[in-house]
C-alpha positions in Angstrom: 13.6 -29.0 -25.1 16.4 -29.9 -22.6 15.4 -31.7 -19.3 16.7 -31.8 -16.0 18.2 -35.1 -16.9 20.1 -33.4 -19.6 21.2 -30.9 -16.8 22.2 -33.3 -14.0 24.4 -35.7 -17.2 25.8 -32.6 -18.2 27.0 -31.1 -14.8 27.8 -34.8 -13.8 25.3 -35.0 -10.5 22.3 -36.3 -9.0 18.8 -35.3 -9.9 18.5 -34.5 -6.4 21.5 -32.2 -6.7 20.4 -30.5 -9.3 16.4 -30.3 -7.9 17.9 -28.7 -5.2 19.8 -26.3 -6.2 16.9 -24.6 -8.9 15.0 -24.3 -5.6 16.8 -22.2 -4.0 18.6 -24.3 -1.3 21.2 -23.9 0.5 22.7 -27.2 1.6 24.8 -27.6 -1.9 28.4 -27.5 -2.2 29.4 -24.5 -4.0 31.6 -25.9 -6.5 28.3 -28.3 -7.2 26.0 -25.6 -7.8 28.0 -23.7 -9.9 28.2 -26.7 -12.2 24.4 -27.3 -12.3 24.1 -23.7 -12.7 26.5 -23.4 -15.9 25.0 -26.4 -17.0 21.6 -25.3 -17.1 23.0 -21.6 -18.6 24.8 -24.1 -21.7 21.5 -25.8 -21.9 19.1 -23.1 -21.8 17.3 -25.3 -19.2 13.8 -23.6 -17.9 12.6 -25.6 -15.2 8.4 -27.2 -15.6 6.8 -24.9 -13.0 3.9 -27.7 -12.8 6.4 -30.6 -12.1 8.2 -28.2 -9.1 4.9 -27.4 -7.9 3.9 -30.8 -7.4 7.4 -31.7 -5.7 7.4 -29.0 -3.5 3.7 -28.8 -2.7 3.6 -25.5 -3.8 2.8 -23.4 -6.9 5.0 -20.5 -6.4 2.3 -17.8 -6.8 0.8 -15.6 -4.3 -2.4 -13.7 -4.3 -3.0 -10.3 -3.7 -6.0 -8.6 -3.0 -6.6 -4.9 -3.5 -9.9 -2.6 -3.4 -9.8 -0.9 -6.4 -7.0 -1.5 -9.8 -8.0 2.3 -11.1 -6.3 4.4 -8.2 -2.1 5.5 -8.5 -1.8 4.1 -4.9 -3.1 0.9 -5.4 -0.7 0.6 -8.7 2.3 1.5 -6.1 1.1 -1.5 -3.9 0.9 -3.9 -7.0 4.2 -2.8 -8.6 6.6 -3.2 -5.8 4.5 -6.6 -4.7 5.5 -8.1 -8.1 9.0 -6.7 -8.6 9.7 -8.1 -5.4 8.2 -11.7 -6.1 9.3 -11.6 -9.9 13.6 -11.2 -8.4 12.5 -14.5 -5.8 10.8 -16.5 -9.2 7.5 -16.2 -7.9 4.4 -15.0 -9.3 0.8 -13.0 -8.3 -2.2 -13.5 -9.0 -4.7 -10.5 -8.5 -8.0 -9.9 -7.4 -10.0 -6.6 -6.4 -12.0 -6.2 -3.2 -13.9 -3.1 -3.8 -14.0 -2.1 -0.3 -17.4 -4.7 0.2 -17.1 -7.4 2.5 -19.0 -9.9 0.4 -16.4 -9.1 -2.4 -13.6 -9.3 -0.7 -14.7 -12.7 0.5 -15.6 -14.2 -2.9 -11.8 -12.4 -3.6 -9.8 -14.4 -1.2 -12.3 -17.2 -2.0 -10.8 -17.2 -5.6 -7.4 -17.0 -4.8 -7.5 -19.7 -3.0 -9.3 -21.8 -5.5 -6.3 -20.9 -7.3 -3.9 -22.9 -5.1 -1.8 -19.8 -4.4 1.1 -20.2 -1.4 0.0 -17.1 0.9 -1.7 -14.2 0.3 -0.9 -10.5 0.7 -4.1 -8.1 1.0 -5.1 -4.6 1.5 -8.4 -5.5 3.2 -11.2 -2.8 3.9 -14.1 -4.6 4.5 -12.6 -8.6 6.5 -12.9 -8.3 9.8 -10.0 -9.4 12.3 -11.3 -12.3 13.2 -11.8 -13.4 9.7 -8.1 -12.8 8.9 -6.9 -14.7 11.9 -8.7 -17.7 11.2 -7.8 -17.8 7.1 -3.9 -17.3 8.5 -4.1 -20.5 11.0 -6.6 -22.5 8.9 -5.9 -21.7 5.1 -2.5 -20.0 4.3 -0.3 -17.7 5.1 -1.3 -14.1 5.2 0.4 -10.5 4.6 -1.4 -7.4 5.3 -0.2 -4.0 3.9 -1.7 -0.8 5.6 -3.4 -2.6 8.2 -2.5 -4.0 12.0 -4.5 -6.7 13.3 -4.0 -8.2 16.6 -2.7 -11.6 16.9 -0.7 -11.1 13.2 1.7 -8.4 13.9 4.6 -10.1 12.0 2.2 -10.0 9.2 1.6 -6.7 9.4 2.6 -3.3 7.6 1.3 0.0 9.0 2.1 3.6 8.8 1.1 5.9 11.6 -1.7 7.4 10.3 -2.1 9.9 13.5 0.6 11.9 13.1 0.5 12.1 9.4 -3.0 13.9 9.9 -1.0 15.6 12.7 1.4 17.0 10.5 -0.4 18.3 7.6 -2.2 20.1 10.0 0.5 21.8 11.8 2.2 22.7 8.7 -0.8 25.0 8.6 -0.5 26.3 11.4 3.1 27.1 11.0 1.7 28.9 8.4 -0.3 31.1 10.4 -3.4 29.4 9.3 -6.0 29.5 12.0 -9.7 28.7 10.1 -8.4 25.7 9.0 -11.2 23.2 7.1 -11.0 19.2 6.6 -11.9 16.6 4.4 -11.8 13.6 6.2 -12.4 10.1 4.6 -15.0 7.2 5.3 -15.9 7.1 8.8 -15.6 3.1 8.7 -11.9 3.4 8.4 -8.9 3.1 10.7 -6.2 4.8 8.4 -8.7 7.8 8.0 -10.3 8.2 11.1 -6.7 8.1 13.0 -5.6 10.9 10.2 -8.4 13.2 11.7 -7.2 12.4 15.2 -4.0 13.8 13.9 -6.0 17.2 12.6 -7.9 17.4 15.7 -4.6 16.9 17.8 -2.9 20.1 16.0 -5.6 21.8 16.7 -5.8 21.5 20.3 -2.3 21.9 20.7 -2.2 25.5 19.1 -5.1 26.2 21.4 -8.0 26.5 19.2 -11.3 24.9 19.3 -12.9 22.1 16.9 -15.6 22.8 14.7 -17.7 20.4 13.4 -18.6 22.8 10.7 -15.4 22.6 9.3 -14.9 19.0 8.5 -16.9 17.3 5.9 -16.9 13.4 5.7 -15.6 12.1 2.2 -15.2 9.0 0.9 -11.2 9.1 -0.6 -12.5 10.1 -4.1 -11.5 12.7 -6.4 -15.8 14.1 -6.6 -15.6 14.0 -2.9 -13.4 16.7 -2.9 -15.4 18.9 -5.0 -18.5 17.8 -3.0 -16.9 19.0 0.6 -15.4 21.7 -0.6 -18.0 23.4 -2.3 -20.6 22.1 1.1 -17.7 23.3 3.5 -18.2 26.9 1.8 -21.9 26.8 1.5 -21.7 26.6 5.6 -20.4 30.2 6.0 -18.2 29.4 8.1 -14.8 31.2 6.7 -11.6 29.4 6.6 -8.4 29.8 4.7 -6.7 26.6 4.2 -8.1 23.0 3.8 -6.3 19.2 5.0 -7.8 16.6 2.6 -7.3 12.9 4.2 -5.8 11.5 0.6 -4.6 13.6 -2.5 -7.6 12.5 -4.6 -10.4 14.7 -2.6 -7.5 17.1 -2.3 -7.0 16.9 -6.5 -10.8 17.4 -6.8 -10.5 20.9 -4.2 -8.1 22.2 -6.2 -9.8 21.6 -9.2 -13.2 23.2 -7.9 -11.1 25.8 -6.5 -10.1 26.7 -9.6 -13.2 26.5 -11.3 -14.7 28.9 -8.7 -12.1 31.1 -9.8 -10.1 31.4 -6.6 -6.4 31.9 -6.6 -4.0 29.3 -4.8 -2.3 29.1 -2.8 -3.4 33.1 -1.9 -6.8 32.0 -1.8 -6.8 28.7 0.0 -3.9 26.6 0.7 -4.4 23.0 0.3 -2.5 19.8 1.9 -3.0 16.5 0.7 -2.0 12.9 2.0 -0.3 9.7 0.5 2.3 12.1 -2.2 0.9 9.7 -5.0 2.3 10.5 -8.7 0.1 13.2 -9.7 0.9 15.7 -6.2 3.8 16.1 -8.8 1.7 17.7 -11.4 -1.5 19.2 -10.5 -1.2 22.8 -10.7 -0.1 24.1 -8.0 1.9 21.3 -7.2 0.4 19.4 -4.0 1.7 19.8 -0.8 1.1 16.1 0.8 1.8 13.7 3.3 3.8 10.7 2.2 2.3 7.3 2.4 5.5 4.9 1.6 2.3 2.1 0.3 5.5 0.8 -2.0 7.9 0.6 0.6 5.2 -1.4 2.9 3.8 -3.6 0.0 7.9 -4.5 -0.6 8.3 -5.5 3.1 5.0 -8.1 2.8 6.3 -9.2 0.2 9.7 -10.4 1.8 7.9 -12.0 4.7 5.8 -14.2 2.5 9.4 -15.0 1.1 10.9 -15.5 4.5 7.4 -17.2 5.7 6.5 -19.5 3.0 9.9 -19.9 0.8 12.6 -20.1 3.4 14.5 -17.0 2.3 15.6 -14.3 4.9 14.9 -11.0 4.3 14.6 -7.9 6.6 11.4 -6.9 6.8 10.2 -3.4 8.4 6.9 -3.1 9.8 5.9 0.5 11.0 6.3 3.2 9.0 6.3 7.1 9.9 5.0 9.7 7.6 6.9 12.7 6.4 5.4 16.2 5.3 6.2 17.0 1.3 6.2 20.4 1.1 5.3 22.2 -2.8 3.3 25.0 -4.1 -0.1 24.1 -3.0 0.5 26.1 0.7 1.7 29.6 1.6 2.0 31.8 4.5 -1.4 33.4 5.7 -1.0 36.9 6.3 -4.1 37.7 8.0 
C-alpha cells in the first residue's frame, strides 16, 4: 500500500505540501497541487482517515439525528445530507430521535460519544435552550425544519403558515365552503403554524371556524383514517378535507375509498410535504411542497462552511408552493 511518503518522493515535495493539499487547502501553488494530485492518481494513494483525524483534530464525520428512519420524508432529509457530505469527503453517522425528549438526548449523547465534528438534527422533542448550550459548549450544530433564536445561521425553515394557508385557499378557489382539517400534534411548531394558515383562509373568505371540523392527528398514516371517519361521525357536513402532511392525507383517501366514496366528486383531499407517494396514490395527491431535501442540502453546506472552511451558499427560509393533481375538483354545490 503506497504512503504519503511515496506521494510527496513521487511529486518531488514536502510532506507538508502534500498534507495540505489532500485537505482541501487553499494556500498551494497550483502547479504543486497538480503534481501531488497526479501523483497520488499514479499511486492509487487513499489517504488513513485515522492519521488525518488525529492531525487535524477532527474525524471528518457528522451526526445526524432524525425522529423516525421509516417515513419518505425523513429518507429525503438523509439522502441529500449524505450526498452533500459524501462530494466534501465527509461522512454521517445516524441516530433516531423518535420524537421523545429522553431519546433524543441519549441520540445526541451518542453521537457525540462518537467524536463526530458537528451535528445536523431534526429535533422534536430538545428544547431551545438545550440546543444553544450543546452549540457553544459541545459542537457545532445544524438544524433542518426548525428556527431557534440565538442560532439563526444554523437554521433551515420553511413557512409553515402560509403553506397551511394555501392548501386551504386552493379550496376555496374551488368553491369549497364546509371545508374539514386534520391537523397534526398540538406540541408542534411546523403543524400548529400550518393550521394558522387553514384558519387564516378561512377568515379571509369570510366564513367562520369550527371546531367541529378539525380533528387533531399525530402525522400518521392511521391518523388519517381515525379523523376522517371521527370528523364524519360529528355530522357536521363538509366536502373537502386539508390534511397537515400527506400520510394522514394517504390514510383519508384510503378510508375514503373503503367507505366507498368517489374522489375527488365526493371529497377533495389536499395534502402537505409532496413526499414520493402524492405521485401514486390513487387519485394522485394534491399537496403542499415541503423542499425537506433542499433544506437538509443547505445544513449540510454550513457545517462545511462552519467546521471545514469551505464556502458554500447556504439558503435558509424556504416558501411553500401548492402541487396541484387529481385529488381536488371544483365543488358545484
Amino acid at each position: 500500500m503506497p504512503t504519503i511518503y511515496q506521494v510527496a518522493e513521487r511529486a518531488g515535495v514536502s510532506l507538508s505540501t502534500v498534507s495540505r493539499v489532500l485537505n482541501g487547502k487553499a494556500s498551494v501553488n497550483k502547479v504543486l497541487k497538480e503534481r501531488v494530485e497526479k501523483a497520488v492518481k499514479e499511486l492509487n494513494y487513499r489517504p488513513n482517515s485515522v492519521a488525518r483525524s488525529l492531525a487535524n483534530n477532527r474525524t471528518d464525520s457528522v451526526g445526524v439525528l432524525v425522529p423516525e428512519l421509516n417515513a419518505p420524508f425523513f429518507g429525503d432529509l438523509m439522502q441529500a445530507v449524505e450526498s452533500t457530505l459524501r462530494a466534501a469527503d465527509k461522512h454521517v453517522i445516524i441516530s433516531v430521535g423518535r420524537n421523545c425528549l429522553e431519546t433524543e438526548k441519549d441520540a445526541v449523547e451518542f453521537l457525540i460519544s462518537r467524536n463526530c465534528d458537528a451535528l445536523i438534527m431534526h429535533a422534536e422533542a430538545l428544547p431551545d435552550e438545550y440546543l444553544l448550550e450543546l452549540n457553544q459548549s459541545k459542537l457545532p450544530v445544524a438544524l433542518v425544519n426548525r428556527r431557534v433564536e440565538g442560532l439563526a445561521e444554523a437554521c433551515t425553515s420553511l413557512d409553515n403558515e402560509k403553506g397551511g394557508y394555501l392548501a386551504t385557499r386552493h379550496l376555496l378557489e374551488l368553491g369549497h365552503k364546509d371545508i374539514a382539517y386534520i391537523s397534526g400534534p398540538a406540541g408542534k411548531s411546523d403543524a400548529m403554524l400550518r393550521l394558522e394558515g387553514h384558519k387564516r383562509a378561512l377568515s379571509e373568505a369570510g366564513l367562520p371556524i369550527n371546531p367541529q371540523l378539525i380533528f387533531n392527528g399525530d402525522y400518521s398514516e392511521d391518523d388519517g383514517k381515525i379523523g376522517l371517519l371521527e370528523l364524519m361521525a360529528r355530522d357536521v357536513p363538509f366536502t373537502a378535507l386539508v390534511c397537515a402532511n400527506d400520510w394522514m392525507a394517504s390514510g383519508a383517501i384510503s378510508c375514503a375509498r373503503d367507505l366507498g366514496m368517489s374522489l375527488p366528486q365526493d371529497l377533495s383531499i389536499v395534502g402537505f410535504d409532496d413526499v414520493v407517494f402524492a405521485h401514486h396514490v390513487f387519485p394522485r395527491l394534491t399537496t403542499v411542497s415541503n423542499p425537506i431535501a433542499e433544506m437538509a442540502e443547505m445544513s449540510a453546506k454550513y457545517i462545511l462552511n462552519k467546521v471545514y472552511g469551505q464556502a458554500n451558499n447556504v439558503q435558509l427560509y424556504f416558501e411553500p408552493s401548492l402541487v396541484v393533481r387529481e385529488s381536488t375538483v371544483k365543488h358545484e354545490g
